[in-house]
PDB file of N, CA, C and O in Angstrom:
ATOM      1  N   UNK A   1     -12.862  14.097  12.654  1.00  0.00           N
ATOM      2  CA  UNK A   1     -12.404  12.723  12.748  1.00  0.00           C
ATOM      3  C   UNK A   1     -13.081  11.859  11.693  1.00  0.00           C
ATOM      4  O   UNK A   1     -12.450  10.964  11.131  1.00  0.00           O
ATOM      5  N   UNK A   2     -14.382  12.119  11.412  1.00  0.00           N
ATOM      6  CA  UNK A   2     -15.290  11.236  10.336  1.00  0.00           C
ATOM      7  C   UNK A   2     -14.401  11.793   9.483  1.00  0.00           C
ATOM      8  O   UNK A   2     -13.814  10.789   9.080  1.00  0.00           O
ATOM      9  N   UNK A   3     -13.692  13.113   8.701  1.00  0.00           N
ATOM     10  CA  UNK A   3     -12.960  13.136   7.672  1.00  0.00           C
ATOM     11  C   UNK A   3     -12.062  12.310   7.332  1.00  0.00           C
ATOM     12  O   UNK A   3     -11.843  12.052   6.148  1.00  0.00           O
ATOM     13  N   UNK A   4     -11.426  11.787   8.291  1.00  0.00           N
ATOM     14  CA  UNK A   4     -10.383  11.072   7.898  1.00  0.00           C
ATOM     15  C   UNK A   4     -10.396   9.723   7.832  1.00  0.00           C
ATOM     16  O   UNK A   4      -9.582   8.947   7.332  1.00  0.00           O
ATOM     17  N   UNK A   5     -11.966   9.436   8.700  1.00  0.00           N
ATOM     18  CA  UNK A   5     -12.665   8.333   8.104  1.00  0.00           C
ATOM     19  C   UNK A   5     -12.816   8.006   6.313  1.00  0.00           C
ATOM     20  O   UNK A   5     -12.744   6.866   5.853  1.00  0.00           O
ATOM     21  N   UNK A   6     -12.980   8.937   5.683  1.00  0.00           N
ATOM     22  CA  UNK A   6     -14.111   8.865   4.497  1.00  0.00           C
ATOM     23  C   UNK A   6     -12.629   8.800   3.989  1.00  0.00           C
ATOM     24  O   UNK A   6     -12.564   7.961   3.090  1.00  0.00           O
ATOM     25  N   UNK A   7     -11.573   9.309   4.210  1.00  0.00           N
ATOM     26  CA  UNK A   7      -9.991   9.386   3.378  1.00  0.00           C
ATOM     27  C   UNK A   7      -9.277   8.151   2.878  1.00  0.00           C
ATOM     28  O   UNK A   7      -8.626   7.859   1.874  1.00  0.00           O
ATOM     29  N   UNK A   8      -9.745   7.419   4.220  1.00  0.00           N
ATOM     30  CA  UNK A   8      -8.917   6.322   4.416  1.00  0.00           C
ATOM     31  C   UNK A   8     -10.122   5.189   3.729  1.00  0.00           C
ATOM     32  O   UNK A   8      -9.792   4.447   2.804  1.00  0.00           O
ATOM     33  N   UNK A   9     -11.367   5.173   4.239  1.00  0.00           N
ATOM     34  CA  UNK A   9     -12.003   4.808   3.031  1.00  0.00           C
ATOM     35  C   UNK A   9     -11.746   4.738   1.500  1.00  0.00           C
ATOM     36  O   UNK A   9     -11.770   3.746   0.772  1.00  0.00           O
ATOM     37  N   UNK A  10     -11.511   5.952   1.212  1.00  0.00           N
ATOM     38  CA  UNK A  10     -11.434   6.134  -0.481  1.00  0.00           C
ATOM     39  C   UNK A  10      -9.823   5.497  -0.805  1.00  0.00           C
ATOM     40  O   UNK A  10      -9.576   5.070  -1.932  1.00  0.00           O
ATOM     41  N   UNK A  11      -8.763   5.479   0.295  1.00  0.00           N
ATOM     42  CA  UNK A  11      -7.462   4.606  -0.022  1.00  0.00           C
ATOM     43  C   UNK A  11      -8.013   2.762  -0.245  1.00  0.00           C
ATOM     44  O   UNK A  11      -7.732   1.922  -1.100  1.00  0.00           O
ATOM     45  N   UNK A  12      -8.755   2.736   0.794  1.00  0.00           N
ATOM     46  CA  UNK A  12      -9.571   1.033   0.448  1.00  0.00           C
ATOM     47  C   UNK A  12      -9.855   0.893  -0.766  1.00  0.00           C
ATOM     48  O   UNK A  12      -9.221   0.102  -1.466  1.00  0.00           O
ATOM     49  N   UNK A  13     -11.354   1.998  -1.477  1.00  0.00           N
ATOM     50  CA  UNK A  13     -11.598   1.769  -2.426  1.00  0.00           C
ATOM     51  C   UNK A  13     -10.440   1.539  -3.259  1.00  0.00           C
ATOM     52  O   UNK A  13     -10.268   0.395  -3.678  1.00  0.00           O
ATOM     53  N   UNK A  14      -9.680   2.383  -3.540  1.00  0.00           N
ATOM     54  CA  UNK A  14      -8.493   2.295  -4.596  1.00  0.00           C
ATOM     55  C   UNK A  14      -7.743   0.704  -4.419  1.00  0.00           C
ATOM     56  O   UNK A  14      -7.515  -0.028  -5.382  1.00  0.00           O
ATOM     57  N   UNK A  15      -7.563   0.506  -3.608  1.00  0.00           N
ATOM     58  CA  UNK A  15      -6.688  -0.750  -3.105  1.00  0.00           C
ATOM     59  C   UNK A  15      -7.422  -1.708  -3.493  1.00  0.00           C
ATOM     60  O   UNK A  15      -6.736  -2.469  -4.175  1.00  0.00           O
ATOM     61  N   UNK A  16      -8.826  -2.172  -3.372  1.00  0.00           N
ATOM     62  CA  UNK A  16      -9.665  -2.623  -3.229  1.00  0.00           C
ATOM     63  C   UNK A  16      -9.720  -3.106  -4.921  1.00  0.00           C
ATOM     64  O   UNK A  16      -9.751  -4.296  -5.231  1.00  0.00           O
ATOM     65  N   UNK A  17      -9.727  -1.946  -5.983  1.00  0.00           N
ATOM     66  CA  UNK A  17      -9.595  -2.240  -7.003  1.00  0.00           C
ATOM     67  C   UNK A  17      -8.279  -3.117  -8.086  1.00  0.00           C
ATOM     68  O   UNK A  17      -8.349  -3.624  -9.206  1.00  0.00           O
ATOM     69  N   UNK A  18      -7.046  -2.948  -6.995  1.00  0.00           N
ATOM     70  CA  UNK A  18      -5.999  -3.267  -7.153  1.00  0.00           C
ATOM     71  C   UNK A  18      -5.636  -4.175  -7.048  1.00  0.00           C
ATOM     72  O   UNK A  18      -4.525  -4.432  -7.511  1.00  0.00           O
ATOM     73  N   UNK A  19      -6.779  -5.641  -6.030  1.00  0.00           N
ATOM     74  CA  UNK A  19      -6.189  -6.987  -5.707  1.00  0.00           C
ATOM     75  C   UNK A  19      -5.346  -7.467  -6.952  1.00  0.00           C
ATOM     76  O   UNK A  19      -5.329  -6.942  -8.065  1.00  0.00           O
ATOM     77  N   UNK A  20      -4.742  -8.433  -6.580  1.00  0.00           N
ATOM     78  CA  UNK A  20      -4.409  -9.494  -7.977  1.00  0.00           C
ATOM     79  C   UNK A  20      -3.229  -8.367  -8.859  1.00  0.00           C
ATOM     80  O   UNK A  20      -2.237  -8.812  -9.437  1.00  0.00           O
ATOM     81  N   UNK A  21      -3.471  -7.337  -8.825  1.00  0.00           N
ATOM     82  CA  UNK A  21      -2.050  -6.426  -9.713  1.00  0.00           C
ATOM     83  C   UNK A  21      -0.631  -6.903  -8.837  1.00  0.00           C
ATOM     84  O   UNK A  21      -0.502  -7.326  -7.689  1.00  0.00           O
ATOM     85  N   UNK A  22       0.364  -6.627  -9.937  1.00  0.00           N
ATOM     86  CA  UNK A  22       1.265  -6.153  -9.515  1.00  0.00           C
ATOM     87  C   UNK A  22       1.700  -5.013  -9.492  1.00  0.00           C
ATOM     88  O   UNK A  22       1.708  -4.171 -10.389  1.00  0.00           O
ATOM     89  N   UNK A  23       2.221  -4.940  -8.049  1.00  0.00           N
ATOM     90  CA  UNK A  23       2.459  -3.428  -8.164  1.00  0.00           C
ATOM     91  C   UNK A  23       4.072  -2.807  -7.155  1.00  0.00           C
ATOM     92  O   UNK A  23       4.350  -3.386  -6.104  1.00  0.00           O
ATOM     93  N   UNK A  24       4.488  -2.256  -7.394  1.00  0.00           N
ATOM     94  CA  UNK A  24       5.971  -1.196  -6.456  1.00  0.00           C
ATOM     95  C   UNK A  24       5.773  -1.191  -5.282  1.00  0.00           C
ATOM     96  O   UNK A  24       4.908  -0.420  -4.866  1.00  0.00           O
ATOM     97  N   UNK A  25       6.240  -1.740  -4.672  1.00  0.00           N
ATOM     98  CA  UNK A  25       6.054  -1.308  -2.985  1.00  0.00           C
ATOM     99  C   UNK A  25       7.576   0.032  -2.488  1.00  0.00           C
ATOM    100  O   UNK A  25       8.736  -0.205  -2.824  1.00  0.00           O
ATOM    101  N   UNK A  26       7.233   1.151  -1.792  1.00  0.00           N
ATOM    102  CA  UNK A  26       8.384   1.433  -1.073  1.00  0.00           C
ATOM    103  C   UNK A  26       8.209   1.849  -0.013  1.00  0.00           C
ATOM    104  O   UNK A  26       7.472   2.832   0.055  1.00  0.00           O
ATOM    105  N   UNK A  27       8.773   1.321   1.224  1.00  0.00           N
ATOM    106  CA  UNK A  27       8.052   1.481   2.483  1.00  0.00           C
ATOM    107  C   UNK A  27       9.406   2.127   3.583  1.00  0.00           C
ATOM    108  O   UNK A  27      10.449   1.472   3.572  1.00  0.00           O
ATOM    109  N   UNK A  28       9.356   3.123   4.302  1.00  0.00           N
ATOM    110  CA  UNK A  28       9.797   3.986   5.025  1.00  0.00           C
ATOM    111  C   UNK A  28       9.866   3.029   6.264  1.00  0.00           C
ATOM    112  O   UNK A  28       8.738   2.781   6.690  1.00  0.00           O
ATOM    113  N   UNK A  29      11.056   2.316   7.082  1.00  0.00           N
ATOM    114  CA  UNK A  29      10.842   1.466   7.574  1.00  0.00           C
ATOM    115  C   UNK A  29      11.888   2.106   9.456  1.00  0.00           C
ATOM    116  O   UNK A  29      12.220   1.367  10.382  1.00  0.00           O
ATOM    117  N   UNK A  30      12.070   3.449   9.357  1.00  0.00           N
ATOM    118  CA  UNK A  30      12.818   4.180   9.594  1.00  0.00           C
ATOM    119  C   UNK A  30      13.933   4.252  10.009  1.00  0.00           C
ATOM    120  O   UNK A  30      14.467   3.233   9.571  1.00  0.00           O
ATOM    121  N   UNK A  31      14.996   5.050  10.846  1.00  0.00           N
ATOM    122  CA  UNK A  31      16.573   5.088  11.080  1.00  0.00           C
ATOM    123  C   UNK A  31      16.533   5.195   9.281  1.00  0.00           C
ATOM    124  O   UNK A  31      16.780   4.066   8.856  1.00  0.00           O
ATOM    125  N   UNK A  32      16.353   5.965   8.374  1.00  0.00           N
ATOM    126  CA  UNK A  32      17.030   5.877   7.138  1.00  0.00           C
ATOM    127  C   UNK A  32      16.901   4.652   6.251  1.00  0.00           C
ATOM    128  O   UNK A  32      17.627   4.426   5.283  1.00  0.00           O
ATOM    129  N   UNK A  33      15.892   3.872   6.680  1.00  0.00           N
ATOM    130  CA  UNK A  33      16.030   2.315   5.963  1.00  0.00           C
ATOM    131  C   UNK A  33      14.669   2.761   5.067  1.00  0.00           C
ATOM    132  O   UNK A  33      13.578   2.967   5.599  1.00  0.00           O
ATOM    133  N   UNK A  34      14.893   2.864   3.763  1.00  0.00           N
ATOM    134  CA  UNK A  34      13.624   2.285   2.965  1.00  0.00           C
ATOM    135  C   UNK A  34      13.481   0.788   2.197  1.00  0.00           C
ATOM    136  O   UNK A  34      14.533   0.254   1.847  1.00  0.00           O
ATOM    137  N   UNK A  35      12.446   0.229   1.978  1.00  0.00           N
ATOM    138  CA  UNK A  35      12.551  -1.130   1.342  1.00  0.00           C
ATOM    139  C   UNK A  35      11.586  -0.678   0.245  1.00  0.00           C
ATOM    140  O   UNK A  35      10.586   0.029   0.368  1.00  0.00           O
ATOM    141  N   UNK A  36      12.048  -1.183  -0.746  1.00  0.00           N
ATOM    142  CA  UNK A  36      11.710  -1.172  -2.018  1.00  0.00           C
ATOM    143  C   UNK A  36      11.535  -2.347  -2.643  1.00  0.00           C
ATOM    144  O   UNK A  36      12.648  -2.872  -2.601  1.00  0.00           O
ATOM    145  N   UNK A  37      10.671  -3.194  -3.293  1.00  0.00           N
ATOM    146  CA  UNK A  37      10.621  -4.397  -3.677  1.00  0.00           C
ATOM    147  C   UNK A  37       9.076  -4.023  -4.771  1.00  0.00           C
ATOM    148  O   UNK A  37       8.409  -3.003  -4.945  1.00  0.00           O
ATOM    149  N   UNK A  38       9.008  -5.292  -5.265  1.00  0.00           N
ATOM    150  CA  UNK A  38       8.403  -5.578  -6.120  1.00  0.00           C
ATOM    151  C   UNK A  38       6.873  -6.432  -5.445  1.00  0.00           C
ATOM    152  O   UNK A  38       7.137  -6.923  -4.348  1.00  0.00           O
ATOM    153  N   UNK A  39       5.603  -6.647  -5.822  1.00  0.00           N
ATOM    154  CA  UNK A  39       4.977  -7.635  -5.283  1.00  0.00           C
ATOM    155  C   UNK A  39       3.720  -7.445  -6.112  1.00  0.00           C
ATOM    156  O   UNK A  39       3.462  -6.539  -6.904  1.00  0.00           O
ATOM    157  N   UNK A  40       2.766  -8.829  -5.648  1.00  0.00           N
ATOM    158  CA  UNK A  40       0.962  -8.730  -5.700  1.00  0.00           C
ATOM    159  C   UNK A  40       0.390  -8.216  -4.853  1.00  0.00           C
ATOM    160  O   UNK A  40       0.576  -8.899  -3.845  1.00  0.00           O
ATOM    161  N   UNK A  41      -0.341  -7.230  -4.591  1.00  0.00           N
ATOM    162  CA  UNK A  41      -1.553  -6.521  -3.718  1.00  0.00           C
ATOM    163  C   UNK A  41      -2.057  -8.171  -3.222  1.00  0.00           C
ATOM    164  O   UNK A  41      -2.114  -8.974  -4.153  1.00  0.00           O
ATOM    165  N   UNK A  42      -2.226  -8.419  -2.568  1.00  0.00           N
ATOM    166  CA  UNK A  42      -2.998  -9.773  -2.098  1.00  0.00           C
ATOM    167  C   UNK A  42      -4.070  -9.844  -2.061  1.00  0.00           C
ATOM    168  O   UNK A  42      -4.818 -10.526  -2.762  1.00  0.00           O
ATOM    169  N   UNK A  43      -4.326  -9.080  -1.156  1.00  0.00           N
ATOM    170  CA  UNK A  43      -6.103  -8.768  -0.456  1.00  0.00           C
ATOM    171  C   UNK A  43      -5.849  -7.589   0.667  1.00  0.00           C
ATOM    172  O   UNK A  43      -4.922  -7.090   1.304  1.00  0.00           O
ATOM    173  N   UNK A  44      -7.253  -7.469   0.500  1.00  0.00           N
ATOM    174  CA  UNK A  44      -7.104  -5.893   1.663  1.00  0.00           C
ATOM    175  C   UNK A  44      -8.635  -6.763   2.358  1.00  0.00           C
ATOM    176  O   UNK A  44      -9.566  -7.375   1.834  1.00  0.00           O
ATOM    177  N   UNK A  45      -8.191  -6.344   4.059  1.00  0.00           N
ATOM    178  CA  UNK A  45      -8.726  -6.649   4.984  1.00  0.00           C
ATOM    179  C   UNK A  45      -9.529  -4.717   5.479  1.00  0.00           C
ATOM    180  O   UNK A  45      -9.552  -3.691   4.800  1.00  0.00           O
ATOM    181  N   UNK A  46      -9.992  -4.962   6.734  1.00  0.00           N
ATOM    182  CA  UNK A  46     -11.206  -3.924   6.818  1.00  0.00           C
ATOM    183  C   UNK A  46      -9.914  -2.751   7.531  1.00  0.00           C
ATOM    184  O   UNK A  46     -10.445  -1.645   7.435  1.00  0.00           O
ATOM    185  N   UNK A  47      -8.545  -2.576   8.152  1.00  0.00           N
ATOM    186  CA  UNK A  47      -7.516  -1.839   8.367  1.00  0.00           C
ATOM    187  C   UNK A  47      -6.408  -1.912   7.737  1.00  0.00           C
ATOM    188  O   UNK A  47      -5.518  -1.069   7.841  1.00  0.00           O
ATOM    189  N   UNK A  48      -6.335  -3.291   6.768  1.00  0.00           N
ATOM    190  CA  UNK A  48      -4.614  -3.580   6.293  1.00  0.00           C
ATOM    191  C   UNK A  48      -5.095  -4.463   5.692  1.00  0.00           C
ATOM    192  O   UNK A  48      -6.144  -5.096   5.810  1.00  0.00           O
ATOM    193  N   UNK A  49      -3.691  -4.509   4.545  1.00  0.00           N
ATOM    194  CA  UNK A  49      -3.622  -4.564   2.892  1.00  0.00           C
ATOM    195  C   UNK A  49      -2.762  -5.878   3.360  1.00  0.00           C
ATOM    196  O   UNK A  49      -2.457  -6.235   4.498  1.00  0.00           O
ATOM    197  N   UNK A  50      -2.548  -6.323   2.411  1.00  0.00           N
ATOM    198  CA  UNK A  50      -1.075  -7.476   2.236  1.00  0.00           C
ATOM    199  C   UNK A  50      -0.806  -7.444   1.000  1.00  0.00           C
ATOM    200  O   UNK A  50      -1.625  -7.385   0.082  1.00  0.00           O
ATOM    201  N   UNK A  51       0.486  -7.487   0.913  1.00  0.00           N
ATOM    202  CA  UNK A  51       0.742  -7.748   0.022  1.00  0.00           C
ATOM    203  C   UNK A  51       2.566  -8.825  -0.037  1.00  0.00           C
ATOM    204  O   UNK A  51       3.624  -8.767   0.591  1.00  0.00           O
ATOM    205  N   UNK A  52       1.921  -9.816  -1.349  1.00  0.00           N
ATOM    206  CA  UNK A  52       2.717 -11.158  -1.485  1.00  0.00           C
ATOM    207  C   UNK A  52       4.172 -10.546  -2.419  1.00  0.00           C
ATOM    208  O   UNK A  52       4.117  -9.922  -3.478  1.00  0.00           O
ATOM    209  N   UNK A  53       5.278 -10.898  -1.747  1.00  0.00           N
ATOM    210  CA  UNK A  53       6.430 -10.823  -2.167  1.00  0.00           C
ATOM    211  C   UNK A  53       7.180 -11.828  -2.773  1.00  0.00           C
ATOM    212  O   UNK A  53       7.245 -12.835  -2.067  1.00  0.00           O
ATOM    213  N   UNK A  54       7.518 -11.872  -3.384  1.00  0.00           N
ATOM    214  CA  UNK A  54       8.376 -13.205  -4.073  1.00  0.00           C
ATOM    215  C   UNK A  54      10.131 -12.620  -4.297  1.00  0.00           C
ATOM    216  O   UNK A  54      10.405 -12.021  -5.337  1.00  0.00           O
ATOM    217  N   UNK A  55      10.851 -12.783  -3.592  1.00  0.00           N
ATOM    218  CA  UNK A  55      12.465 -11.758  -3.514  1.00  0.00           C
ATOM    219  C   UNK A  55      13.142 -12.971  -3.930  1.00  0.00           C
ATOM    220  O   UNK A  55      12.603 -13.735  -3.129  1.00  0.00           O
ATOM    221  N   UNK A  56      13.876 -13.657  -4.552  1.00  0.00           N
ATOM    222  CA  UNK A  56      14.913 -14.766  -4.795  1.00  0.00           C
ATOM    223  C   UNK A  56      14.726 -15.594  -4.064  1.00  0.00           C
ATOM    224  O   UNK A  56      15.414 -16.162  -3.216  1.00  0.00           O
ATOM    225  N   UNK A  57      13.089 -15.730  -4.627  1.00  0.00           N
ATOM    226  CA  UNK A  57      12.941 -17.730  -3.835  1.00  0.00           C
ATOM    227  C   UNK A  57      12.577 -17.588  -2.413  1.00  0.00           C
ATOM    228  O   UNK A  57      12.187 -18.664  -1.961  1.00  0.00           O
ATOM    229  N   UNK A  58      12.569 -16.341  -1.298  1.00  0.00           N
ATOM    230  CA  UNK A  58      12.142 -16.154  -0.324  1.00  0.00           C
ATOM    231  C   UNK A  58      10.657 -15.472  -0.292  1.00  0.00           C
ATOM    232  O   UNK A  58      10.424 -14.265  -0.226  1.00  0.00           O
ATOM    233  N   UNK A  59       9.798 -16.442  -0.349  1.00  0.00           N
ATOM    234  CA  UNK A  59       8.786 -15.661  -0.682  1.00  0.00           C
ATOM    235  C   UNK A  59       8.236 -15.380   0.994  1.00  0.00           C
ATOM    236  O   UNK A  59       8.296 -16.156   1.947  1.00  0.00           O
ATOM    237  N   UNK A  60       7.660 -13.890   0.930  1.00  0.00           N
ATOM    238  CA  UNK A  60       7.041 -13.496   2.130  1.00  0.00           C
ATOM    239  C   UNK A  60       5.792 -12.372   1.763  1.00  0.00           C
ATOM    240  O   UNK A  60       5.407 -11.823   0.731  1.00  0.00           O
ATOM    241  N   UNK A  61       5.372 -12.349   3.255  1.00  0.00           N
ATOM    242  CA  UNK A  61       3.832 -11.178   2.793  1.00  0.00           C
ATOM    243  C   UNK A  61       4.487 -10.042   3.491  1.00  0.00           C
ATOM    244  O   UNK A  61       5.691 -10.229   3.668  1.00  0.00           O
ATOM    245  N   UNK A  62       4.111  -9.131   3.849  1.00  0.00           N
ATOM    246  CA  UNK A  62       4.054  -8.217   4.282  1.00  0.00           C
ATOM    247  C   UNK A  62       2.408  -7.090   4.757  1.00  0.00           C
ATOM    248  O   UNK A  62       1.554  -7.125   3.872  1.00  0.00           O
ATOM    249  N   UNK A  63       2.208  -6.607   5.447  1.00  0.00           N
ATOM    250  CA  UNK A  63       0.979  -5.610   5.872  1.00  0.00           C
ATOM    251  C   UNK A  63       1.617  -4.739   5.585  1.00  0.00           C
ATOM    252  O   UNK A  63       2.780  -4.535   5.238  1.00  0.00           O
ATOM    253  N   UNK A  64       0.372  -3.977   5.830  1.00  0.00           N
ATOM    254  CA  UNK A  64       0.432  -2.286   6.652  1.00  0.00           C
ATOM    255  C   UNK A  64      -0.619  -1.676   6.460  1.00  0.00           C
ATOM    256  O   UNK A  64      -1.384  -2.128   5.608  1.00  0.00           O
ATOM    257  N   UNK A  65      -0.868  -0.841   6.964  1.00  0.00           N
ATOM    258  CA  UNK A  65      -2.225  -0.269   7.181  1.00  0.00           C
ATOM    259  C   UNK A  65      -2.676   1.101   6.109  1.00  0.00           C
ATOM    260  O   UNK A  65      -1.884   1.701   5.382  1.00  0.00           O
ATOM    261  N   UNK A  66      -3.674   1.293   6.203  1.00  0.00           N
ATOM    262  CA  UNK A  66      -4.070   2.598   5.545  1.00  0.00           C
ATOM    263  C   UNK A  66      -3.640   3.763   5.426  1.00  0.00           C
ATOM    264  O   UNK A  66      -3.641   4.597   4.521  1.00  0.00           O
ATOM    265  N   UNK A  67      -3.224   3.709   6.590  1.00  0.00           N
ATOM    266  CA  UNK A  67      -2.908   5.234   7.333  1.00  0.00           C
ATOM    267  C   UNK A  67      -1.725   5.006   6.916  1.00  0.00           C
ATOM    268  O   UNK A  67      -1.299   6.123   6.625  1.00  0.00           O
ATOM    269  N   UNK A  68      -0.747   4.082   6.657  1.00  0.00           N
ATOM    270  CA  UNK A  68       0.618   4.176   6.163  1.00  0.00           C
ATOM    271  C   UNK A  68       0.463   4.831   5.005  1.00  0.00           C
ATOM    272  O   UNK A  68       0.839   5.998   4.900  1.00  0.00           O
ATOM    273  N   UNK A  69       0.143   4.459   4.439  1.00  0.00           N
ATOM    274  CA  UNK A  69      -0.458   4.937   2.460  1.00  0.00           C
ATOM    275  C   UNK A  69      -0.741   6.281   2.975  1.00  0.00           C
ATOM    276  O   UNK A  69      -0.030   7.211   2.594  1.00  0.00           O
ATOM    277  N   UNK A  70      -1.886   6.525   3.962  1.00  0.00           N
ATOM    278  CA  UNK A  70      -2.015   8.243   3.929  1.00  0.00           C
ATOM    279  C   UNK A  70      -0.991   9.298   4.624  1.00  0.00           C
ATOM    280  O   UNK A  70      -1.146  10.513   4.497  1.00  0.00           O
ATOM    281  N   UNK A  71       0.251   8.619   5.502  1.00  0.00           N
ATOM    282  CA  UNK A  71       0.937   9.595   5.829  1.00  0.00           C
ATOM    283  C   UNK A  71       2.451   9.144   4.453  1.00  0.00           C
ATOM    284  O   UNK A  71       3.619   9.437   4.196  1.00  0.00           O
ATOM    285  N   UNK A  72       1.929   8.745   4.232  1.00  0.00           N
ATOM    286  CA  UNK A  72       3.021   8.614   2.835  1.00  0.00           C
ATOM    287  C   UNK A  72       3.806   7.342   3.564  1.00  0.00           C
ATOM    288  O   UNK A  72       4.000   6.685   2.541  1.00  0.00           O
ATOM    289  N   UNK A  73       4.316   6.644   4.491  1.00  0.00           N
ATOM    290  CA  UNK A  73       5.190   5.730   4.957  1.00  0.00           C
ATOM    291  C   UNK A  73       4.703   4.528   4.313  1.00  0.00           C
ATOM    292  O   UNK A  73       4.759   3.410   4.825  1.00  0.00           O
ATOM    293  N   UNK A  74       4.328   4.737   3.420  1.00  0.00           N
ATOM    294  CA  UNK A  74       4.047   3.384   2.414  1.00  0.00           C
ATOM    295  C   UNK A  74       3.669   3.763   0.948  1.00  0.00           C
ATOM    296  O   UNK A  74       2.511   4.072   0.670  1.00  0.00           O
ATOM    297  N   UNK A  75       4.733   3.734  -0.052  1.00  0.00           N
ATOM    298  CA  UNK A  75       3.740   4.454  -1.216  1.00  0.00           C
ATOM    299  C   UNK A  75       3.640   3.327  -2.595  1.00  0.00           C
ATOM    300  O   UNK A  75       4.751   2.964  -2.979  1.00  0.00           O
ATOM    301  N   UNK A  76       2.789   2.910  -3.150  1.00  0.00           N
ATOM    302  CA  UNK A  76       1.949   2.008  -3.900  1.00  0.00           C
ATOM    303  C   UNK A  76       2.321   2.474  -5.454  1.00  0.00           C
ATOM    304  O   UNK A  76       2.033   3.649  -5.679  1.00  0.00           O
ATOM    305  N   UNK A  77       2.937   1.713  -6.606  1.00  0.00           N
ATOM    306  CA  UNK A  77       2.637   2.111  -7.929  1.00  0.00           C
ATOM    307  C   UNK A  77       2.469   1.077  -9.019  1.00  0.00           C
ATOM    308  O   UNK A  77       3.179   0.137  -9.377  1.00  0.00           O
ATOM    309  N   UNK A  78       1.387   1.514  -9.404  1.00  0.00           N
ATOM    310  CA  UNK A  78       1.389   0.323 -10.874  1.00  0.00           C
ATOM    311  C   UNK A  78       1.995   1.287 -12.006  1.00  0.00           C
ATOM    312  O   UNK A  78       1.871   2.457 -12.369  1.00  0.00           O
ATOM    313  N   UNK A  79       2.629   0.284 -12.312  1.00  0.00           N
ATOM    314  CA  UNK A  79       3.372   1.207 -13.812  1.00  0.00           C
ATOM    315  C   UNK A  79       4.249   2.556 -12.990  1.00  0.00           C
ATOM    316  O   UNK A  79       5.140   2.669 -12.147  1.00  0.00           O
ATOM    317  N   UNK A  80       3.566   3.255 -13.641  1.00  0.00           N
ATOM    318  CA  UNK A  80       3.725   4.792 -13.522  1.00  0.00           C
ATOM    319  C   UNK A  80       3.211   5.227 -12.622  1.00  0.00           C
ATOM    320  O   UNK A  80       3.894   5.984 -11.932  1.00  0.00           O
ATOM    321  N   UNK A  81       1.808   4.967 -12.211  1.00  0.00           N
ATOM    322  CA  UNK A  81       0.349   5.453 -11.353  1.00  0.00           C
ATOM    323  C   UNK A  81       0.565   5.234 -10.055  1.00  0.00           C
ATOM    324  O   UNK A  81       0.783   4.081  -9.682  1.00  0.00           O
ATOM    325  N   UNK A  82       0.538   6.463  -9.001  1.00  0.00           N
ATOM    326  CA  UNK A  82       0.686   5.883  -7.449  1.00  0.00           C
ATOM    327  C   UNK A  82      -0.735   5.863  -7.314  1.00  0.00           C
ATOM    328  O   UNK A  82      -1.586   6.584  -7.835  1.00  0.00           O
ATOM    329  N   UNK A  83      -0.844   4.839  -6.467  1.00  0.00           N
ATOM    330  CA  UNK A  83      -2.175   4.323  -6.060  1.00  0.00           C
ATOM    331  C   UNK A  83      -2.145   4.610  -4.702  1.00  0.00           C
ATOM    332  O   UNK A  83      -1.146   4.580  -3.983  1.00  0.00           O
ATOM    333  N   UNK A  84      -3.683   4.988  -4.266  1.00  0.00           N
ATOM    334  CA  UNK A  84      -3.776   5.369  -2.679  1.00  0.00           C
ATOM    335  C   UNK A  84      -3.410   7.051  -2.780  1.00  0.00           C
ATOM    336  O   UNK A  84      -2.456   7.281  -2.036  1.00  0.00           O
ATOM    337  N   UNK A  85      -3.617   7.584  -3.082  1.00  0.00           N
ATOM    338  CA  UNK A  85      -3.019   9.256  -3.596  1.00  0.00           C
ATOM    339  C   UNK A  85      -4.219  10.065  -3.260  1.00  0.00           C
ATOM    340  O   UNK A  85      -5.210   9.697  -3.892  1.00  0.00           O
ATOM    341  N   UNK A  86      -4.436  11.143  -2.383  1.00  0.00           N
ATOM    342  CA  UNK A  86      -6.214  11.426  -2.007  1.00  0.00           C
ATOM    343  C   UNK A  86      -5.734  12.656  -2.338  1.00  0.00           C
ATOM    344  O   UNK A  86      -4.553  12.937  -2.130  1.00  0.00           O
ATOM    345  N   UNK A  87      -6.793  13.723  -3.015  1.00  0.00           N
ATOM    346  CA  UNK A  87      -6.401  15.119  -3.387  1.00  0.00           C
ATOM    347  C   UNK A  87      -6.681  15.444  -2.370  1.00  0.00           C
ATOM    348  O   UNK A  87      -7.296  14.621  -1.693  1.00  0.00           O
ATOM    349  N   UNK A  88      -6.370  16.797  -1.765  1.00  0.00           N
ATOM    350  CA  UNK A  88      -6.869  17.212  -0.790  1.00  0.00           C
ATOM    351  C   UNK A  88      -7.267  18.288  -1.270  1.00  0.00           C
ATOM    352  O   UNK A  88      -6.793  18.481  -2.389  1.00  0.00           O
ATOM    353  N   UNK A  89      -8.283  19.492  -0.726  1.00  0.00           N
ATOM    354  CA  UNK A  89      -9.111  20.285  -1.217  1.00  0.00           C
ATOM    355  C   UNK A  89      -8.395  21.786  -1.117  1.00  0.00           C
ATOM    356  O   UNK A  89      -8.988  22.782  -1.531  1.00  0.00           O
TER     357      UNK A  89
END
């Protein structure tokens, strides 16, 4: 269980480095629905991230947690680079 402590840790760190970017959001929202949008990493809190959306003048935030990023139901990219990505051994 501490493993998956130290996992979800090292997704913080990464995130952590990421405030203030912009970056890809695509989030698994399920029944077949993904959302895909554009946004700023906001700030990351000590379980969940936010991040600021700006969609045609409707601007909104959005969460989600760590563990989204680690079961993949949330996946993060700047540019090219997915962020939140843990090798496993």
């Amino acid at each position: 269980m501490s493993k998956q402590r130290n996992v979800l840790a090292e997704i913080k760190k990464d995130l952590d480095s990421c405030v203030g970017k912009k970056i890809k959001l695509r989030a698994n929202r399920g029944r077949r629905q993904v959302m895909e949008a554009e946004g700023i990493l906001e700030r990351t809190y000590p379980n969940v991230f936010v991040v600021y959306l700006d969609k045609q003048n409707a601007v909104r935030r959005v969460s989600y947690t760590y563990a989204d990023v680690l079961t993949e139901t949330v996946e993060l990219m700047i540019g090219d680079t997915r962020i939140g990505m843990v090798e496993t051994a």
